[in-house]
N, C-alpha and C positions, 0 to 999 in steps of 0.2 A: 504494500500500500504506500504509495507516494506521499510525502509530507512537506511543509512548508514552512517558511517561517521569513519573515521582513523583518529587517532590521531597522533600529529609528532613522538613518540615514535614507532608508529605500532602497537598500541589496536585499534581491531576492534571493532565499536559500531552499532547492529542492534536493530531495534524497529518494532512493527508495532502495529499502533491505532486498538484494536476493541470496535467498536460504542456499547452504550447500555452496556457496562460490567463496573462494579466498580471495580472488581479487579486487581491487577497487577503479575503478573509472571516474576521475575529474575531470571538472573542466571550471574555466571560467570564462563567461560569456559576456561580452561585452555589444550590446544594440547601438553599435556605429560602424560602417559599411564603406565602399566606396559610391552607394548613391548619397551620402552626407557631405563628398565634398565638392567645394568648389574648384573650378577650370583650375584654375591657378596652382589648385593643391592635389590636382588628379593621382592618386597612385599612395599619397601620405599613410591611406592605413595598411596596406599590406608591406610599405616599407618601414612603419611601426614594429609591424609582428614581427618583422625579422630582428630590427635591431633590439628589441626585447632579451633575442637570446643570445644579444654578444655581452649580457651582463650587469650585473647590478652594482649598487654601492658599497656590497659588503659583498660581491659572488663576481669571479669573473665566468665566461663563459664556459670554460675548462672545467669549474669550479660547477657549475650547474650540468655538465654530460658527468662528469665524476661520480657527484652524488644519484643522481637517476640510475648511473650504470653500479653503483655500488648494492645496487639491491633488485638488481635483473630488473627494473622499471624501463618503462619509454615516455617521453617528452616531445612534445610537438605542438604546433599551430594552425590556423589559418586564416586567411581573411574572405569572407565575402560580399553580396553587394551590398546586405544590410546587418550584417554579425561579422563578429571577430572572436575567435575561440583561440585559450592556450589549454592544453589539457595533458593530463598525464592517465598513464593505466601502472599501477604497481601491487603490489602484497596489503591484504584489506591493514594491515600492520603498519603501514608507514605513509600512511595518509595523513598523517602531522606534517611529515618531510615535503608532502607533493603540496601540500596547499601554503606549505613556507615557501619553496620554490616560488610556484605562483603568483602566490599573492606579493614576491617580493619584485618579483621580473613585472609586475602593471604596477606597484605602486613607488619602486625604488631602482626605475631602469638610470643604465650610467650615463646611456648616450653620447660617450666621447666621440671628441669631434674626429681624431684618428679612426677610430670604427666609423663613424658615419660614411666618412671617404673611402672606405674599403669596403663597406656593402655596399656603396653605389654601384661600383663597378661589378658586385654579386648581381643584383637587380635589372640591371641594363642587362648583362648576360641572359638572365631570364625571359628579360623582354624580347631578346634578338631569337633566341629559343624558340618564342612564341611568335614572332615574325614568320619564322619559318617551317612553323606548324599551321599548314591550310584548314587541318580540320579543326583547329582551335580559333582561329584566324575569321574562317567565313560563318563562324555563329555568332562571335561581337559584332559581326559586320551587319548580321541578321538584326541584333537589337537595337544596333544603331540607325534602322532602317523604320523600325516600329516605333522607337522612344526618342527619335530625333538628338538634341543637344544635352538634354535631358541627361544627369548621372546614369541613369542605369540603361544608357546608349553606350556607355564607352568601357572600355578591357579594366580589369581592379587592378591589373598592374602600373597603369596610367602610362607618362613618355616618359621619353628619357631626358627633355627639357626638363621636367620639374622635377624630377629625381637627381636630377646635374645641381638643381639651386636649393635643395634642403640643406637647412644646418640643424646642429642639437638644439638651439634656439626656437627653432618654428616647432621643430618636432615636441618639445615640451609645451609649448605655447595651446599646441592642438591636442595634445591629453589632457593639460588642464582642462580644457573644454569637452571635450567627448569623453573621459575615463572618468565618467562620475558615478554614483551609488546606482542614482537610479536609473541606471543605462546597466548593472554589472546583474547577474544572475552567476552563483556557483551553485553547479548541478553534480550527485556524487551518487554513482549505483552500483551494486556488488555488494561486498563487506564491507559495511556503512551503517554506523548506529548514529540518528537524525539530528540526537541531542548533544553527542561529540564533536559533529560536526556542525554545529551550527556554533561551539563554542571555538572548535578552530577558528572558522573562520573567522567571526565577529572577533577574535583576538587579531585577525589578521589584516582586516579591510575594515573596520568601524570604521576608521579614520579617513576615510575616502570619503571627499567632498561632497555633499548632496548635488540635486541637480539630473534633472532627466530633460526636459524640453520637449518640443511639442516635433510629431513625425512630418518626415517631410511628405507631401503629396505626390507620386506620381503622376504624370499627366496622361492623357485619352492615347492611349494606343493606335498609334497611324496606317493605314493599311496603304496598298497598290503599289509601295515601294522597290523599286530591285535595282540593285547594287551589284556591279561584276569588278574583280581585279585579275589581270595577269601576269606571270612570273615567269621565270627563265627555270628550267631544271623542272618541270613538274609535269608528272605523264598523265597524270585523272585529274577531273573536273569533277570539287570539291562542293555539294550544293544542301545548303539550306531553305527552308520553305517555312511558315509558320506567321505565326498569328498574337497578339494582346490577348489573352486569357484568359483562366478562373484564378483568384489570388487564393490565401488561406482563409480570410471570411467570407469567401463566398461560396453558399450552401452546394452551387453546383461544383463543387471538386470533386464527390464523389461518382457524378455521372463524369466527367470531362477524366477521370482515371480511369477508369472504366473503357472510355471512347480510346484514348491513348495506348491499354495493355493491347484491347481490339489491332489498332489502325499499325504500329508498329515500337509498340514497348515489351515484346516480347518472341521468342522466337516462332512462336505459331500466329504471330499475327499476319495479319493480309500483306503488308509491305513485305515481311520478312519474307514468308512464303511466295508472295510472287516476283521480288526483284530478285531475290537470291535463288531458291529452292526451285521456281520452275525456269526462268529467262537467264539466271545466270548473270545476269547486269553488275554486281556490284558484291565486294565481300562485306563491306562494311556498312549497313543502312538500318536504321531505327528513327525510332519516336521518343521524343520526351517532356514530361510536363514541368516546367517550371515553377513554385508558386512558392511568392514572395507574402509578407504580410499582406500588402495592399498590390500586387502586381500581379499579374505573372504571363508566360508565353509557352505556345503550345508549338513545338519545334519539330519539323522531320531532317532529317542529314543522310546524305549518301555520298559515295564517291563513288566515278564512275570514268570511263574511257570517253574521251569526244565524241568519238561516230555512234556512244549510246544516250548520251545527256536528250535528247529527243523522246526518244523510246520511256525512259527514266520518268520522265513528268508527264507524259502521256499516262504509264500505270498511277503514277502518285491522282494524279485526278481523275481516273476512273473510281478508285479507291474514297476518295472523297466523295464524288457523286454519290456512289454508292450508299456508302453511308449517311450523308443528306436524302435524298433522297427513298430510299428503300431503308435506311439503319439496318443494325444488325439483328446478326439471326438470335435467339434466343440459348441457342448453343453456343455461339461466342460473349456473350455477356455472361453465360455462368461459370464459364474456363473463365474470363478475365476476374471476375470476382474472387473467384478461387485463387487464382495466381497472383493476386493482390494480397489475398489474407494471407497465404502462406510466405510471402517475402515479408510480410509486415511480422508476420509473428515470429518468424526466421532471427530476425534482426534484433528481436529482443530475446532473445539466447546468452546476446553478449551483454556483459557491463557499458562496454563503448556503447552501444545501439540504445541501450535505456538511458544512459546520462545524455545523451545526445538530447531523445524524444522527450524526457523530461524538459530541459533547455528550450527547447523548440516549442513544444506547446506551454509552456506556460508565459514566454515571450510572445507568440502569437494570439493567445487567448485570455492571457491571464489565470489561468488556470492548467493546472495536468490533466489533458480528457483519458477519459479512458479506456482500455482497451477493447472493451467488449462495447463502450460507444461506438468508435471507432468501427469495427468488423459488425455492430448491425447497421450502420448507416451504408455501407460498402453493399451489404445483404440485400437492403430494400433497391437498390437501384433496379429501375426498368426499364426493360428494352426502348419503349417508347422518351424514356427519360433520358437517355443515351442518344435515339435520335434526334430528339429536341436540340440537346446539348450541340450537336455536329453542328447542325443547320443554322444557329447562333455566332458559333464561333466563325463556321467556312459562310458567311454568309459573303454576295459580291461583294469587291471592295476590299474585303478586310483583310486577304492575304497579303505578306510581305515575301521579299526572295532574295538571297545571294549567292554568290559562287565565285571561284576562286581557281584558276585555272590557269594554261599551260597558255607560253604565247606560239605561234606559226603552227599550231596543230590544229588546222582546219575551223571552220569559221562556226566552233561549236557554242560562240556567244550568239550569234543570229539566230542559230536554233532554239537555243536556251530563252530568249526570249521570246520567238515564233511561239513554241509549244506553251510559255505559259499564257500566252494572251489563248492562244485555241485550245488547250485544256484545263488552267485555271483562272481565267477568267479576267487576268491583268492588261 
């Protein structure tokens, strides 16, 4: 049973005991993203997370893998568009050690200007990384096509302009401002008694500034966009497709999950089965749903050969039609439902999977929902509910598209646009 507890400052503290597990899973979760900042400051919070771990004012970096690795623990982070997590998984026994760690690395980083200057050049490496990754490449390309100027148009890793003009100065400047109480959430599942840790902690982060502020708004979701880039060195044509979406309050997630396991979130789905399993078109193609607190976007991605990118979008919008028009069979809705509970209940097996959903739904909702909410809302969806859902999201107009392709191999950008005007509707 999940428990709770706020502190007078406004950190939230969730736990939940599971029986027979020695390990523990933390985290500390902080509700500031890179849709929080501005042009200027693109990229600040995942080059936060990083410099976190080159140390603190009493730990240097060396100093923080030592003690993790002294007692078989792992330590790690991440940023994204609207969270920030540091979290560790170790022995339900030295959970004192993981929440000292943490809470010393958010509330006591050193930020020397020497490290700052030497992650830059980690960072930019990362970014050149991800330059050169199409399939990572043409789905920011996709959100910046749906969410315009908009934060959660552009990559968390930001440029490398604003990464070149950080100092420890701005970097302090902007945790005093976003690293407050009530932005932090620590969530802790495994070998975890609710009442120890809620005194760790509170010995750990009392002290953290109050202060939450008011969320930013996302704007209306753009549709009819399409966006092509070409590259030297690259043999397939890298293509996203997709749409503005169901966020996490909004009741229809459960059908638009539902529509997604269907359409290409799984290996028996229609996409999977017909670009790969019958035509042979592509090894790599799915579906996936995005959902932000207040956002989110409904993605299809393939990669594919030029002389098939035609063909490619041709099946993606029969696939669509179909499901607008005629929706699914009632044998596909109860494999999808199925293959949703079983990955949903899969994933709480581990401590990682339950401090995670802990974090996450009570960020999202203010509350821990619970599980068996959760898997009868999945349960009641119906076909007819499913098709509703398609017909809303594919409706004209609202699709966006990008791709990411080879240059002098044939003029597979005229097709890639031919084929979405005549089979999706651009």
């Amino acid at each position: 049973m999940p428990q709770i507890t706020a502190l007078e400052n406004g950190l939230r503290i969730v736990s939940e005991r599971m029986p027979h597990v020695r390990s523990v899973s933390v985290g500390i979760w902080i509700a500031t993203g890179s849709q929080d900042e501005p042009p200027n400051l693109a990229g600040i919070s995942h080059f936060i997370e990083h410099m976190l771990f080159k140390g603190t004012e009493r730990r240097t970096a060396k100093d923080i893998a030592v003690e993790i690795d002294s007692v078989g623990g792992q330590i790690n982070g991440f940023t994204e568009r609207e969270m920030t997590c540091y979290h560790a998984h170790l022995l339900g026994e030295h959970l004192p050690l993981a929440v000292d760690i943490l809470s010393d690395m958010v509330r006591s980083p050193a930020l020397r200007a020497e490290d700052v200057w030497l992650e830059k050049n980690v960072v930019i490496e990362e970014i050149n990384r991800y330059e050169d990754s199409p399939e990572e490449k043409v789905c920011d390309m996709l959100l910046r096509c749906i969410w315009g100027g908009h934060p959660l148009g552009r990559p968390i890793l930001g440029s490398r302009k604003v990464i070149e003009r950080l100092t420890p100065e701005v970097l302090r400047n902007y945790m005093r401002r976003r690293y407050t109480a009530g932005r932090v959430i620590a969530s802790a599942a495994g070998a975890v008694d609710h009442e120890e840790f809620v005194a760790i902690v509170s010995r750990a982060l009392s002290g953290l500034p109050r202060g939450g502020g008011p969320e930013r708004e996302p704007p209306r979701p753009r549709g009819g966009r399409v966006t092509v880039t070409k590259k030297k060195d690259l043999e397939q044509v890298h293509i996203c497709i997709g749409v503005g979406a169901c966020s996490q309050l909004d009741e229809r997630r459960y059908a638009q999950a539902v529509l997604d396991t269907i359409l290409g979130a799984s290996v028996s789905s229609r996409l999977f089965q017909e670009v790969r399993e019958k035509r042979g078109l592509a090894y790599a193609v799915g579906s996936q749903s995005v959902m932000l607190k207040r956002a989110g976007v409904l993605e299809i991605y393939a990669a594919v050969s030029p002389k098939s990118v035609g063909e490619l979008i041709k099946v993606v919008g029969e696939q669509i039609r179909s499901l607008v028009k005629e929706g699914p069979t009632e044998e596909e809705v109860e494999r999808a439902k199925s293959h949703i509970k079983g990955s949903f209940l899969l994933a709480l097996e581990s401590p990682g999977g339950v401090m995670t959903r802990l974090a996450r739904t009570l960020y999202y909702f203010g509350r821990v929902v619970p599980v068996e909410e959760t898997i009868e809302k999945t349960e009641k969806v119906t076909v007819e509910e499913v098709k509703k859902v398609a017909a809303e999201l594919f409706s004209p107009g609202r699709l966006c598209a990008a791709a990411v392709g080879p240059e002098g191999k044939g003029a597979w950008e005229r097709t890639f646009r031919s084929a979405l005007g005549e089979w999706l509707g651009f």
